[in-house]
C-alpha positions as CSV (number, residue, x, y, z in Angstrom):
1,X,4.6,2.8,-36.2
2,X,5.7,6.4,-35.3
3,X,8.7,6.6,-37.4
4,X,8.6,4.8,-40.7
5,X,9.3,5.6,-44.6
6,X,7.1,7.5,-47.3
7,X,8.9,7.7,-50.4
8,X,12.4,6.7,-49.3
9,X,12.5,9.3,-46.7
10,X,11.8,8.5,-42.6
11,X,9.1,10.2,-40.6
12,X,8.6,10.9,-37.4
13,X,4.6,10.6,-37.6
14,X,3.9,12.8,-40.1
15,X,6.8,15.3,-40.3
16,X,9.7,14.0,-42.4
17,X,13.1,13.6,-40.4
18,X,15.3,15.6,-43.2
19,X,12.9,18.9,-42.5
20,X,13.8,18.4,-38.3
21,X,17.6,17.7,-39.3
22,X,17.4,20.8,-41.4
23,X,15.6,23.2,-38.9
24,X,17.5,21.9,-36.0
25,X,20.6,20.3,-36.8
26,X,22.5,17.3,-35.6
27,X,23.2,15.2,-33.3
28,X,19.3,14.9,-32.8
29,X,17.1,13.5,-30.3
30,X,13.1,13.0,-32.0
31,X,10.9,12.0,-29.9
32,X,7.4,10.7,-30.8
33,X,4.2,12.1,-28.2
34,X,1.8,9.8,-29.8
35,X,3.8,6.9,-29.1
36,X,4.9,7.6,-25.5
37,X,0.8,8.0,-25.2
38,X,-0.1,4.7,-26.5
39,X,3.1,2.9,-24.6
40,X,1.4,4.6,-21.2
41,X,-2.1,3.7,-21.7
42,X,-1.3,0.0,-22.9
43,X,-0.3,0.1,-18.7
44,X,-2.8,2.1,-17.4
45,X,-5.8,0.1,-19.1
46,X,-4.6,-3.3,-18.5
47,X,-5.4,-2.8,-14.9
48,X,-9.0,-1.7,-15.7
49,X,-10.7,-0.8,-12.4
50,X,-8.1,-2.6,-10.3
51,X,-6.5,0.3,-7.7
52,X,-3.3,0.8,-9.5
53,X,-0.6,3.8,-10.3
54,X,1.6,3.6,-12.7
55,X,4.8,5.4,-11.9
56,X,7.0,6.5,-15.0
57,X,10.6,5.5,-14.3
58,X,12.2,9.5,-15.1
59,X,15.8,7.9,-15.1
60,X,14.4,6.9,-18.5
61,X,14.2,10.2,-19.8
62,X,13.8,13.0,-18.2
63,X,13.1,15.5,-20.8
64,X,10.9,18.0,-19.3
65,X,8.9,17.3,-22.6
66,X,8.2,13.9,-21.8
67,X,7.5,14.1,-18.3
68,X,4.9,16.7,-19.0
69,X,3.4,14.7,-21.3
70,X,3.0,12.1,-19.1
71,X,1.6,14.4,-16.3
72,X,-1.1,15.5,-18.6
73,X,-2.4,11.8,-18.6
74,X,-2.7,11.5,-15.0
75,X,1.1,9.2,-14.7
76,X,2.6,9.3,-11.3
77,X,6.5,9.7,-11.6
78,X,9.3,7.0,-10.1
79,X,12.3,9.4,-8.9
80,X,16.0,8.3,-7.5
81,X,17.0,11.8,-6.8
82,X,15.7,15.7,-5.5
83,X,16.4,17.1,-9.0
84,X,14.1,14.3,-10.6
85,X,11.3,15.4,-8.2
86,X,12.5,19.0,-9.3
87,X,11.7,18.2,-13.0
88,X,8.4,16.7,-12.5
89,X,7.5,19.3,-10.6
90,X,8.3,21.5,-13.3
91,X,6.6,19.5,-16.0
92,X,3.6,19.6,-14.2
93,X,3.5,16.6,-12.1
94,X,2.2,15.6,-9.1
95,X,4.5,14.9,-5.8
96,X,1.5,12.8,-4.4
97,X,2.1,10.8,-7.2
98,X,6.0,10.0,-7.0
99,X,7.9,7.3,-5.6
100,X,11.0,7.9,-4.4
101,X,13.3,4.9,-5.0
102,X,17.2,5.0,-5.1
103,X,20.0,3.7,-2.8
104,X,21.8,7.1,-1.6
105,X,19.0,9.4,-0.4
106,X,20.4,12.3,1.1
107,X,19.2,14.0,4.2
108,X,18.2,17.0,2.1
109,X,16.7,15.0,-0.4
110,X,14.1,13.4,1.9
111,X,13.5,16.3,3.6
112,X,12.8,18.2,0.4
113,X,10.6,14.9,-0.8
114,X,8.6,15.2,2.8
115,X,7.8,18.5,2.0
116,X,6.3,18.1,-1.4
117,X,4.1,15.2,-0.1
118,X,6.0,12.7,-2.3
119,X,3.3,9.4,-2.4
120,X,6.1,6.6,-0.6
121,X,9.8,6.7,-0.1
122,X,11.1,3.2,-1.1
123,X,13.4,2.4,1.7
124,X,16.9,0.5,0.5
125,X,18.6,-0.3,3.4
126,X,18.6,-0.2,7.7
127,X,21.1,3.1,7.6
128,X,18.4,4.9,5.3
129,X,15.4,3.7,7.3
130,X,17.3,5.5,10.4
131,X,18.0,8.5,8.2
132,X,14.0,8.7,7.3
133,X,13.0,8.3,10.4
134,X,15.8,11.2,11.4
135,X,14.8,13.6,9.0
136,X,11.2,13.2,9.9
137,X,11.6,13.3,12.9
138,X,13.4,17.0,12.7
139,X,10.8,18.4,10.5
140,X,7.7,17.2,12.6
141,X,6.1,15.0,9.4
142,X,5.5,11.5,9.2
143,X,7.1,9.8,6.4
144,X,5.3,7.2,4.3
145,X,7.7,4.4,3.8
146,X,7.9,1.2,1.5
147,X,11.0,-1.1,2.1
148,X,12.3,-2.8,-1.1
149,X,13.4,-6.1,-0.8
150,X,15.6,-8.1,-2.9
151,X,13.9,-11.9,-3.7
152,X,17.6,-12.7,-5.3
153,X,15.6,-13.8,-8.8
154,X,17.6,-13.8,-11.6
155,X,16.3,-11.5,-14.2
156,X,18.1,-13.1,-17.0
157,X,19.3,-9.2,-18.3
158,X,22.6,-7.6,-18.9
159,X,24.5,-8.2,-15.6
160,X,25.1,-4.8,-15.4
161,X,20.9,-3.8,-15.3
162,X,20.2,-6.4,-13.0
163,X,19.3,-5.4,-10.1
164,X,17.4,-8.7,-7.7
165,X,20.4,-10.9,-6.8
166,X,22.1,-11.1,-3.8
167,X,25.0,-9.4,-5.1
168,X,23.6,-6.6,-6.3
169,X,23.4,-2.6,-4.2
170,X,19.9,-3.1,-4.3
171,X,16.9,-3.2,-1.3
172,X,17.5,-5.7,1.4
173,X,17.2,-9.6,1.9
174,X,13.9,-10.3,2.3
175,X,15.2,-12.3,5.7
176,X,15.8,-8.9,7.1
177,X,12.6,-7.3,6.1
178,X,10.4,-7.9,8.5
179,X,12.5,-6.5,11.3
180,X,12.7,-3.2,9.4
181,X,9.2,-3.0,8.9
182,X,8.6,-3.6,12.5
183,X,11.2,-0.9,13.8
184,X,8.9,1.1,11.0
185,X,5.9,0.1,12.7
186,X,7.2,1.0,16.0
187,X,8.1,4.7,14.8
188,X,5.9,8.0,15.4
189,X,7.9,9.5,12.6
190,X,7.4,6.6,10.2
191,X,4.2,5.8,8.6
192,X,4.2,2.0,6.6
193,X,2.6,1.7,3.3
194,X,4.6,-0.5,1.0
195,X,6.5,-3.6,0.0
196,X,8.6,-3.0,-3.0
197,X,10.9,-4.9,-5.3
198,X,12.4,-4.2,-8.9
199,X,14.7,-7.0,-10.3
200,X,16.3,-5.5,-13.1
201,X,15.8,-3.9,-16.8
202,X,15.8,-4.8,-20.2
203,X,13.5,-8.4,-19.2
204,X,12.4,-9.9,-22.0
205,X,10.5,-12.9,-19.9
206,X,7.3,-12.8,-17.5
207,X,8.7,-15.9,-15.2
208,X,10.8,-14.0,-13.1
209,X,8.4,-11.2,-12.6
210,X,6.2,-13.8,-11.0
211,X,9.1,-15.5,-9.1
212,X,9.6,-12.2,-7.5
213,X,5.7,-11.6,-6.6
214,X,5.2,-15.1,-5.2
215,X,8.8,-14.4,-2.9
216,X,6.9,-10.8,-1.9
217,X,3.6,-12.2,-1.2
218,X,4.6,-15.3,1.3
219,X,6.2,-12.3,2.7
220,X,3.1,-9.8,2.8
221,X,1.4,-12.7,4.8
222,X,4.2,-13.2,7.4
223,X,3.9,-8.9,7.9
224,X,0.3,-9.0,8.4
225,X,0.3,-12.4,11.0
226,X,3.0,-9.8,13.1
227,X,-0.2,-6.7,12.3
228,X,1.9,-5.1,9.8
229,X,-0.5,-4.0,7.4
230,X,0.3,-2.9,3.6
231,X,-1.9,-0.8,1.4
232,X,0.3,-1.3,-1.6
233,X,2.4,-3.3,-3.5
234,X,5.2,-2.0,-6.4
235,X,6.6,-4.9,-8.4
236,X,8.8,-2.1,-10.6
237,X,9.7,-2.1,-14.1
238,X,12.0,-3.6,-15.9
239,X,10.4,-4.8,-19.1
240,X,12.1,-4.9,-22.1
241,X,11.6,-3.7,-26.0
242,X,12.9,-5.1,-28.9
243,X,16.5,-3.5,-30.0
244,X,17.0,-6.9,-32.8
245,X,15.2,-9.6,-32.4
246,X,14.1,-9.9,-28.3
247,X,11.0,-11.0,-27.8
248,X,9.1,-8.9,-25.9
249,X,6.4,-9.2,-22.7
250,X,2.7,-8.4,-23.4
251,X,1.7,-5.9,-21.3
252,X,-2.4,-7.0,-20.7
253,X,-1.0,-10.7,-19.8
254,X,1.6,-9.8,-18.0
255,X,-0.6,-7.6,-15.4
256,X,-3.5,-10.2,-16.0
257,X,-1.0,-12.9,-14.4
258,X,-0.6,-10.4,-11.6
259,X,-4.0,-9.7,-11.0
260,X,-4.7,-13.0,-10.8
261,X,-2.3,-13.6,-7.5
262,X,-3.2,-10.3,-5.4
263,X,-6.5,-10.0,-4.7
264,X,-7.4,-6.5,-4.3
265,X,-4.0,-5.2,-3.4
266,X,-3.2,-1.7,-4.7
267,X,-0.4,-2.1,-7.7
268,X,2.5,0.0,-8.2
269,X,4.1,0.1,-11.9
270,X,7.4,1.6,-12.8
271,X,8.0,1.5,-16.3
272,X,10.4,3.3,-17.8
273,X,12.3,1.9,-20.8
274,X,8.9,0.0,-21.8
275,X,7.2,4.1,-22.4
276,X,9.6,5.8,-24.1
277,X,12.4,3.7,-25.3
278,X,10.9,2.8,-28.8
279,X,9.3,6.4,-29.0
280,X,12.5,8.2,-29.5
281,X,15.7,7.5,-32.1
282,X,18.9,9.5,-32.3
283,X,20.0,11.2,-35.9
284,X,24.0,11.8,-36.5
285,X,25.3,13.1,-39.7
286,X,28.0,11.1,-41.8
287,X,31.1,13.6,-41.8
288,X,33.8,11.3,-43.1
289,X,34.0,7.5,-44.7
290,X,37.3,6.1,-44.2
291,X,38.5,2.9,-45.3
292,X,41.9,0.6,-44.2
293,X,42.7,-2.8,-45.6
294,X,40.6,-4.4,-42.6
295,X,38.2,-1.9,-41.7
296,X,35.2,1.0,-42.8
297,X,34.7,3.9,-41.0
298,X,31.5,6.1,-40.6
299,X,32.8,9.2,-38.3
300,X,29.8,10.7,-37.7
301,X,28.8,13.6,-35.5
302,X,27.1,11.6,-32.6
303,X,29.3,10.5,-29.8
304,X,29.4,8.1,-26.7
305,X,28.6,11.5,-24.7
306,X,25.6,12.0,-26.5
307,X,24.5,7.9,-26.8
308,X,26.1,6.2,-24.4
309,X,24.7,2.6,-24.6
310,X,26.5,1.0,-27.9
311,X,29.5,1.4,-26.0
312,X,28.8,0.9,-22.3
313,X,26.7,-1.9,-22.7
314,X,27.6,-2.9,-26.3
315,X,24.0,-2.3,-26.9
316,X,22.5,-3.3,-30.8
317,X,20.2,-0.2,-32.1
318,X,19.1,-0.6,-35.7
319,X,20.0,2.1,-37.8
320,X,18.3,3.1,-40.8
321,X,19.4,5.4,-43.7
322,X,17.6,9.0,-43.6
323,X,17.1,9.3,-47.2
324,X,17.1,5.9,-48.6
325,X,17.6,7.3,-51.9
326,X,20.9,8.0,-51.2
327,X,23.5,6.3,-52.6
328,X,27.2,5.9,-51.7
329,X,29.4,2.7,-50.7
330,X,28.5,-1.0,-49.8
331,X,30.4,-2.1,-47.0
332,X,30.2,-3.1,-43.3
333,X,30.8,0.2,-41.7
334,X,31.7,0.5,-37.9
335,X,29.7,4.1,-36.9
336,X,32.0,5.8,-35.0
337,X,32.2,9.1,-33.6
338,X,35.1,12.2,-32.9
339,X,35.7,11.5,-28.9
340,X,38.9,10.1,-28.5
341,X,38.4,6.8,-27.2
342,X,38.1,3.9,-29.5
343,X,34.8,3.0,-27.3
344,X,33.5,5.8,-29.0
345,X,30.9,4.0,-31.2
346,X,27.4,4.0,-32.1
347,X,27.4,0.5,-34.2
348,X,30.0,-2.0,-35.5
349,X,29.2,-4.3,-39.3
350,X,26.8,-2.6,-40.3
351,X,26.4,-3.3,-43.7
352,X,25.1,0.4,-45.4
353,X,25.2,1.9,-48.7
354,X,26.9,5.2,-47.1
355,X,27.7,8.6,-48.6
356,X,29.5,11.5,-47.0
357,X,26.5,14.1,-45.5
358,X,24.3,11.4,-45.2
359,X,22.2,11.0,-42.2
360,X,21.5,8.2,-39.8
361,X,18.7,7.2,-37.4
362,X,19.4,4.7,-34.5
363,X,16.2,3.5,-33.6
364,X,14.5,2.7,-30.3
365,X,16.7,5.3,-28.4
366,X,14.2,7.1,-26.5
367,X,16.0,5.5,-23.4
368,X,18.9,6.2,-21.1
369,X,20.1,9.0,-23.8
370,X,21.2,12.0,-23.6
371,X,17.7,13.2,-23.6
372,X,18.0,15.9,-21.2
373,X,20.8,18.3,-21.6
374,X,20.6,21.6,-21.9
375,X,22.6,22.5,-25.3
376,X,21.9,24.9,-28.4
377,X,19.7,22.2,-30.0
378,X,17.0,22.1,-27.7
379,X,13.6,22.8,-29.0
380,X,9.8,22.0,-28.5
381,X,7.8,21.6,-31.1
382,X,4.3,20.5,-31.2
383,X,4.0,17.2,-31.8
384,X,7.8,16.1,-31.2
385,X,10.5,17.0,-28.5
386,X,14.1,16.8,-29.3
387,X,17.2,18.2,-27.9
């Protein structure tokens, strides 16, 4: 474990959390290297000499920290947007080596993702095929395209995360498919590489994984009866960690089970959540207790605008005491912050032993945080990133 106790007090690996807090203040983001490392390679190796790419999901957590450290062990990089291709560009990654996924491409976006080289752009709908095949048209380059369908599975996530039903924004029926990739066929502007899907985030179960591959690979056979040929094939991401008490998707089995269906079929990962999310935790300073009749109160430093998933999700995060050795009062104690929105929270019945000035860690927060703002707190050091 990355972050754990020696003699009451937590640790990032080996540098105590209280000496960060003190050089760099609070709110704090911590984010463990060696962790993100061995999260990455449990991926990479499970494929062993299969042709495979795994593609870090940077709506994770873009941190320019964390994408280069991922760079530096050879990842490839699953963007939504130019400015995520801007920042792995920046951290030292390879365009060649990004996918470009997302439903509302712009015209400049693709155009600036042609240019680059990016690996695939993951095609959403019939409008953005036409604006692909516009744009590359216009700047003389072929554009490698993968059309993601939806197989309607039901991810059994948070509604809002899921994203492989019929009513949700993403990719197109799987009905419709084949007469896209045929128009894509049919293009000089529009080169065919991929068939894509991702069904949600946060999945805790291996089934519907494999209820999506079977719906995609009836459909790869359908393509190449018509002489549609496809070089690769990018199931997503979308598996979970444990927050409290999820069970949680082993990696080698999961990609065994995949393996075992696709013959020697290039695979496309995009993990995000699954790298970073238990390599990172959030640290927010108790400023006041406050107790009613009904209620305790632990207004603390760290807001919704800095940790947005307790209240937008009403996500669980464990949170541990800094300094266990502190002592205080015994109570279940909503952790609350100073925005003025009573969403503003960070946990609810918690039961702590608090004390005014102590800190708190919210654990596996490495995800979907406010990882990569530019503020005063923003530092590198050498063996953690935090902001």
């Amino acid at each position: 474990m990355s972050f754990s106790y020696q003699n009451q007090i937590l640790f990032a690996e080996s540098v105590a959390v209280t000496d960060l807090v003190a050089a760099y203040g609070s709110p704090l983001y911590i984010y463990s290297r060696l962790e993100i490392e061995q999260n990455y390679q449990k991926f990479d190796s499970a494929f062993g000499k299969h042709p495979h790419l795994i593609c870090y999901a940077v709506k994770a957590n873009s941190n320019l920290a964390v994408l280069n450290t991922l760079a530096n062990l050879g990842s490839g990089f699953d963007i939504v947007s130019e400015g995520e291709l801007q920042r792995v560009l920046a951290a030292g990654g390879k365009a060649e080596n990004c996918v470009f996924s997302g439903v509302a491409k712009t015209a400049q976006a693709i155009k600036f993702a042609l240019e680059k080289n990016v690996r695939c752009l993951n095609v959403e709908s019939a409008a953005e095929l036409d604006r692909i095949e516009a744009v590359a048209r216009s700047s003389g380059i072929s554009a490698p395209i993968s059309i993601r369908v939806n197989p309607n599975v039901d991810a059994k996530t948070h509604p809002y995360i899921s994203t492989g039903l019929q009513e949700n924004k993403f990719g197109v029926e799987i009905e419709a498919a084949i007469a896209l990739y045929q128009r894509a066929q049919d293009s000089k502007f529009l080169q065919v590489q991929g068939l894509d899907c991702h069904i949600g985030s946060q999945i805790t179960e291996v089934s519907p994984f494999l209820d999506a591959l079977d719906k995609l690979l009836i459909l790869l056979e359908k393509l190449k009866a018509k002489g549609i040929q496809i070089t690769h094939l990018d199931l997503g991401g979308g598996i979970g960690i444990q927050y409290e008490n999820e069970q949680t998707i082993e990696i080698k089995a999961y990609v065994d089970s995949v393996l075992s269906k696709v013959g020697e079929l290039e695979i496309i990962l995009e993990p995000g959540r699954a790298i970073v999310g238990n390599a990172g935790i959030f640290v927010t300073k108790v400023e006041f207790l406050k107790q009613n009749s009904k209620h305790s109160f632990a207004i603390v430093d760290g807001a919704m605008n800095d940790f947005l998933r307790p209240s937008f999700y009403n996500a669980y995060h464990q949170i541990l005491p800094v300094n266990q050795a502190s002592s205080g009062i015994q109570a279940n104690w909503d952790i609350v912050g100073p925005v003025c929105e009573t969403s503003d929270f960070l946990a609810k019945n918690r039961n702590l032993n608090l004390a005014q000035g102590d800190f708190l860690a919210l654990m596996a927060a490495g995800a979907y945080g406010k990882s990569h703002r530019m503020h005063q707190n923003i530092k590198i050091i050498p063996m953690f990133f935090e902001c």
